[in-house]
N, C-alpha and C positions, 0 to 999 in steps of 0.2 A: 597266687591263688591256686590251689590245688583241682584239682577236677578227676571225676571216674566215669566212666561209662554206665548207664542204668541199663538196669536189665528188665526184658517183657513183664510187664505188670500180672498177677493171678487174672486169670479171665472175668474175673468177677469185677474187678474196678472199672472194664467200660462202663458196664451198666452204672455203678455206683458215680461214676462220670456220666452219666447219661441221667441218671437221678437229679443230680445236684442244678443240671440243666434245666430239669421241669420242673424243679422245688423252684429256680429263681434266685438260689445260693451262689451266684458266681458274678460277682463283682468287677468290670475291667476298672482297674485306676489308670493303666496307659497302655501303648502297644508293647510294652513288654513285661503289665504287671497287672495281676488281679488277687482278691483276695475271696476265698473259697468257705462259706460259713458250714462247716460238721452238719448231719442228718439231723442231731438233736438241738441244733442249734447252739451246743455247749462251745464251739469251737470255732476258731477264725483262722486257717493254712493261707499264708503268703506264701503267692505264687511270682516267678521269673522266668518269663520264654524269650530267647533270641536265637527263632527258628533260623538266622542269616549265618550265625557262628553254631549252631547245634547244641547251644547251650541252657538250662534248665533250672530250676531249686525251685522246694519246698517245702516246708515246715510240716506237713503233715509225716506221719511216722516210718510209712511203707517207705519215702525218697530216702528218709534218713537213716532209716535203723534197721527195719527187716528187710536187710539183703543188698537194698539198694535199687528199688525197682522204680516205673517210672509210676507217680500216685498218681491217683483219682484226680487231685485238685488241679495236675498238669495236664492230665488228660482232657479235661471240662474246661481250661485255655485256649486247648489245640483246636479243642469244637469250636467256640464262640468263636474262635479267630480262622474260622472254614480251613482251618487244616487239617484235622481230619471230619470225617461225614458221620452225620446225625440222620438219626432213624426216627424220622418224626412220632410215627405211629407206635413203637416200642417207646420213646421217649415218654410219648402222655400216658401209659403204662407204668411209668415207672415212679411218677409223683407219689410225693410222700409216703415211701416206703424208709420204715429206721433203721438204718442199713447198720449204725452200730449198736443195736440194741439185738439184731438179728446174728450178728457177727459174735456179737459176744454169747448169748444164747446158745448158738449151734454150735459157735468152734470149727467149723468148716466151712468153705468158701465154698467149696462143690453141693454142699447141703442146704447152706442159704441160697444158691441159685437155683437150686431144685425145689425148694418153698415157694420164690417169688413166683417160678415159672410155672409152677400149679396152682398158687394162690390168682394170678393175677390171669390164668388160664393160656400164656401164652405159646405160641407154637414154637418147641425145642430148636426146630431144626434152621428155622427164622433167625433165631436169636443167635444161634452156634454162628450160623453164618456170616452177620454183622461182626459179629465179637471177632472170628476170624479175619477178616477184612479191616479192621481198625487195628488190631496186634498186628498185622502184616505193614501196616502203613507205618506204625508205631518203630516198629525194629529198624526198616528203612530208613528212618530220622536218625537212628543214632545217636541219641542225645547223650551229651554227659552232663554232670552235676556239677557246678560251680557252687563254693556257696556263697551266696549273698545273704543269707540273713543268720545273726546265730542263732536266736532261739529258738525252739521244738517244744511242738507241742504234742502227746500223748494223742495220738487214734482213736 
């Protein structure tokens, strides 16, 4: 079984992991598996963590295809399984936002974070700073990509 190193997620997928946690879209099946339902609900990402080997996979498209980074669906794992920290108060902020309808929309990740963060009135500097502290923990882990599952699903 092959395996690659994922690379820092765009900044925008904590939140979008931080989303998915207030939506109630995050499924455990067991301690090393959950399945992660899309913003519009169109979509179901099987997720694999075995934080003990630094090993990872997910069906969502950022793990598989753009780049190779570590997705949303893994990141929203690592939370429920207190590996990394939740921002409660940014968390209930971030309920039912359509993270891919905004994505698609903008075409920028820096631009829909600049939306939510005006829309939703939150304070920049708050937010930068979570998001940094969760990529910092994120890089730490070192995860690479195994895959356990074949098939992908479209972002």
């Amino acid at each position: 079984m092959s395996s690659t190193y994922l690379r820092t997620p765009p900044r925008i997928k904590v939140l979008e992991a931080l989303g998915a946690l207030a939506d109630g879209r995050v499924e455990v099946i067991n301690d090393k598996e959950a399945v992660v339902k899309s913003s519009d609900g169109t979509r179901m990402y099987k997720v694999y963590v075995d934080v003990s080997r630094r090993e990872v996979d997910s069906t969502d498209n950022g793990t598989v295809h753009r780049g190779g980074y570590v997705g949303y669906p893994i990141i929203s794992f690592l939370m429920v399984k207190k590996l990394l920290p939740i921002n409660e108060g940014l968390m209930q902020s971030l309920k039912g936002i359509p993270w891919r309808r905004l994505n698609e929309e903008y075409r920028s990740y820096a631009r829909v974070m600049e939306v939510i963060i005006k829309d939703k009135g939150l304070n920049e500097n708050e937010v930068n700073k979570y998001i940094d502290q969760v990529l910092s923990m994120l890089r730490r882990m070192n995860l690479k990509r195994v895959q356990k599952y074949n098939e992908v699903v479209e972002e």
